[in-house]
N, C-alpha and C positions, 0 to 999 in steps of 0.2 A: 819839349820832352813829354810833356802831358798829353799832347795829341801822339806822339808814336805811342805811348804807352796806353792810351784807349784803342788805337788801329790793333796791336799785337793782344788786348784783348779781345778785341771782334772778331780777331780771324782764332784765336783759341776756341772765341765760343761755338764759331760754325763750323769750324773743323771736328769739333765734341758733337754736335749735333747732326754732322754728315755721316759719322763715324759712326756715333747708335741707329742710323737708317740703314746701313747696312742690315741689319737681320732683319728688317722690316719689305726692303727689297728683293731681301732669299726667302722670306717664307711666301711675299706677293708673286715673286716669278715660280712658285712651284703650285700654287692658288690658278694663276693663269695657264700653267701648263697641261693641270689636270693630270699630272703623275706619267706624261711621256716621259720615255727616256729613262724610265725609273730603273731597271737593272742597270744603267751607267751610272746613273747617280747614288745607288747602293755599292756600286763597283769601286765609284769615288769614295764614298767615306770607308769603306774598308780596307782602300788603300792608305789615306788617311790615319783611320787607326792603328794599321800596324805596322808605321812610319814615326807615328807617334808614341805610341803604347807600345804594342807587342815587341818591337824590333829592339827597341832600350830596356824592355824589363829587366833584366838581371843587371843593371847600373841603379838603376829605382830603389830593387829591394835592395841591393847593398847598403845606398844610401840611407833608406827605410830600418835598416837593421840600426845600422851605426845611429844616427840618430834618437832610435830610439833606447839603445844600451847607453850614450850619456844621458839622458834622460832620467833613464833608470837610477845609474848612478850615481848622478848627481840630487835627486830629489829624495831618493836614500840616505846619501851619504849626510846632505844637510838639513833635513830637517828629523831625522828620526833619534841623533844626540840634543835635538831640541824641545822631547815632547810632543814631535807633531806623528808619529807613526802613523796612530789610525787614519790622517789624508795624506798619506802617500800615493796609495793606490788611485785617488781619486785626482791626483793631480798630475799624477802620469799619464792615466787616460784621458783625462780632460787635456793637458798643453800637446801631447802627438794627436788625437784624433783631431779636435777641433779649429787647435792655433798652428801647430807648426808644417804637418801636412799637406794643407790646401796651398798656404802661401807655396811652401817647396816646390809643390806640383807645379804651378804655377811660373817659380821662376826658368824651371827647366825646359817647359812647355816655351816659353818664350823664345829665352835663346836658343831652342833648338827646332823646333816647329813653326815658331812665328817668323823670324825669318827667314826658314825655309817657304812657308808660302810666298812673305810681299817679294821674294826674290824668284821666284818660279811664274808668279803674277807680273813682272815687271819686266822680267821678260818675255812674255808672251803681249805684253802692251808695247814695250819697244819694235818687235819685229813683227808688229800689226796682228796676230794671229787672235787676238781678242775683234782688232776689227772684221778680220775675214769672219769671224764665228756670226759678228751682229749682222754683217751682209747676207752672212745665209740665213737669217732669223733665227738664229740660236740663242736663245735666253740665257746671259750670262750669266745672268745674279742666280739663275737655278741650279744652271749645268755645273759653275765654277766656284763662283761663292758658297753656297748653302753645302756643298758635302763637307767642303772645309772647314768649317764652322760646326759641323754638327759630328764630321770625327774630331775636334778635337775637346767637345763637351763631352762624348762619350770616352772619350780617350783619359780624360780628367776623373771624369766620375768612375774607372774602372781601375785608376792607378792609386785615387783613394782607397780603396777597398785593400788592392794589395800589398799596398805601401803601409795602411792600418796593419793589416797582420803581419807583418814582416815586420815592422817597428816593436809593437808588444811585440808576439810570440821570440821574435830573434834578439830583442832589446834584451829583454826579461835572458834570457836561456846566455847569452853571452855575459851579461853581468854576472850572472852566479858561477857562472865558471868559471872568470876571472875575481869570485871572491868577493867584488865591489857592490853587493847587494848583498843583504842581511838574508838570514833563513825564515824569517820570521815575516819577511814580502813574500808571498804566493803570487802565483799567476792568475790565480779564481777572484782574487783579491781584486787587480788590476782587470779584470772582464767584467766582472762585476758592477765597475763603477763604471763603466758603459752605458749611457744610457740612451733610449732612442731620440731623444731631444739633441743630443750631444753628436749623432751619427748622422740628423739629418742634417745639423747644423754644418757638419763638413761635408754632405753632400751636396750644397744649397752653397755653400761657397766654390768648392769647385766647381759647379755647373756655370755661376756665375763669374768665374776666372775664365773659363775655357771659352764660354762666350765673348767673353772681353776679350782677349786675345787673338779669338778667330776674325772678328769684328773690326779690329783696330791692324792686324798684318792685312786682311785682306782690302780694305780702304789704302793704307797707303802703297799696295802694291798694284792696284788698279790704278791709282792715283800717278804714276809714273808715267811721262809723256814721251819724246821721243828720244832722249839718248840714256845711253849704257851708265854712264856716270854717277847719274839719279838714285839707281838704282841701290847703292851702298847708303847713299844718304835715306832714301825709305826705310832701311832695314834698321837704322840707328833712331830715326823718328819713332818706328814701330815698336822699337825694342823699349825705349825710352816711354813713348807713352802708357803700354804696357804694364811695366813695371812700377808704373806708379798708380795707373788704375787700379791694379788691382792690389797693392797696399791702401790704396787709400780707402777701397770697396771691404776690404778685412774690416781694416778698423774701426768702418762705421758698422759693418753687420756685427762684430764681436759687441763694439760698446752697446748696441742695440740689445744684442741677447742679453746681455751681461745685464743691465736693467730692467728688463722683463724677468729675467729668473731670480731676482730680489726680492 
């Protein structure tokens, strides 16, 4: 039992360590390529982003909205019969920009992008078409991996932004319309307690979700050998690792901050 149980940590660990080589492989094949190919590989990640991004936004902000009207609501409703009024606004803006955001972005980005790649990758490894590409000296890690990985960091870091102001502005404006925010919360209030420490901090996590995830779908989607089968199991490995990487990357950069801003 002891020895399966060091084997199944060995192969954790080198599959963790194959898996951050990944960016390290797409930023060396685009170093070796010297920028050929480059409007395909801009072509790539813009198809990318608006696969990822553009195509879903109006489910984002919705989400964005809702999210941020319980928020409102609830951090109103409970602490301002407690005395706590004056950090209202700061705790609104602090738990949607910082804490609830990125993670979100993040899980949607998964299950909906990330195995959209290791399944698009895993196919094109079953029916060889990744090997045709190596035979013709096509650098994979440039042409295949690195736009995908780099639309979906830009993809993350632009759906922060919009998901930010859709959460306040449409949080904030639906609360008060449905009554479950005081008069006495302002909007300038809740902008206010913005601060730039607090916006890179979710920008700085997204960027490092959206790496992770481009990172971890495109390893096991490449990682898929020759039957059709595998392929569902990649996408449940990827989704799975995924989702925890990037919970587990939150809560060590939150506790981090949260310690230096002491």
């Amino acid at each position: 039992m002891i020895g399966e149980l060091g084997r199944w940590g060995l192969f954790q660990v080198r599959e963790l360590l194959a898996t951050y080589l990944v960016p390290y492989a797409a930023l060396k094949g685009a170093w070796l390529e010297r920028g050929r190919g480059g409007r395909l590989v801009v072509r790539s990640v813009a198809l990318q982003i608006y696969y990822s991004a553009v195509e879903p936004l109006p489910v984002f902000l919705l989400i964005g909205v809702s999210l941020g009207f319980f928020v409102v609501a609830a951090a109103d409703g409970l602490m301002r019969p407690n005395g706590l009024a004056p950090h209202v606004p700061t705790v609104v803006a602090q738990s949607i920009v910082r804490e609830l955001l990125p993670i979100t972005i993040a899980v949607i980005l998964t299950g909906r992008s990330g195995t959209a790649i290791s399944t698009e990758l895993g196919y094109m490894r079953v029916t060889q078409e990744i090997e045709a590409l190596e035979v013709a000296g096509v650098n994979v890690d440039y042409f295949l991996v690195l736009p995908r990985m780099v639309g979906l960091i830009l993809s993350s870091l632009g759906l922060t932004v919009c998901m930010g102001a859709s959460a306040l502005l449409g949080g904030y404006f639906v609360a008060q319309g449905l009554n479950l925010a005081s008069v006495g919360l302002q909007l300038t209030q809740i902008l206010g307690a913005l601060t730039p420490a607090t916006v890179g901090l979710a920008l700085l996590k997204s960027g490092i979700f959206g790496l992770t995830i481009g990172s971890i779908s495109c390893f096991h989607g490449m990682a898929v050998e020759r039957h059709f089968a595998e392929i569902p199991r990649a996408n449940v490995r990827s989704s799975a690792r995924s989702f925890f990487g990037c919970f587990v990357l939150n809560a060590v950069i939150s506790v981090y901050a949260l310690s230096q801003w002491r």
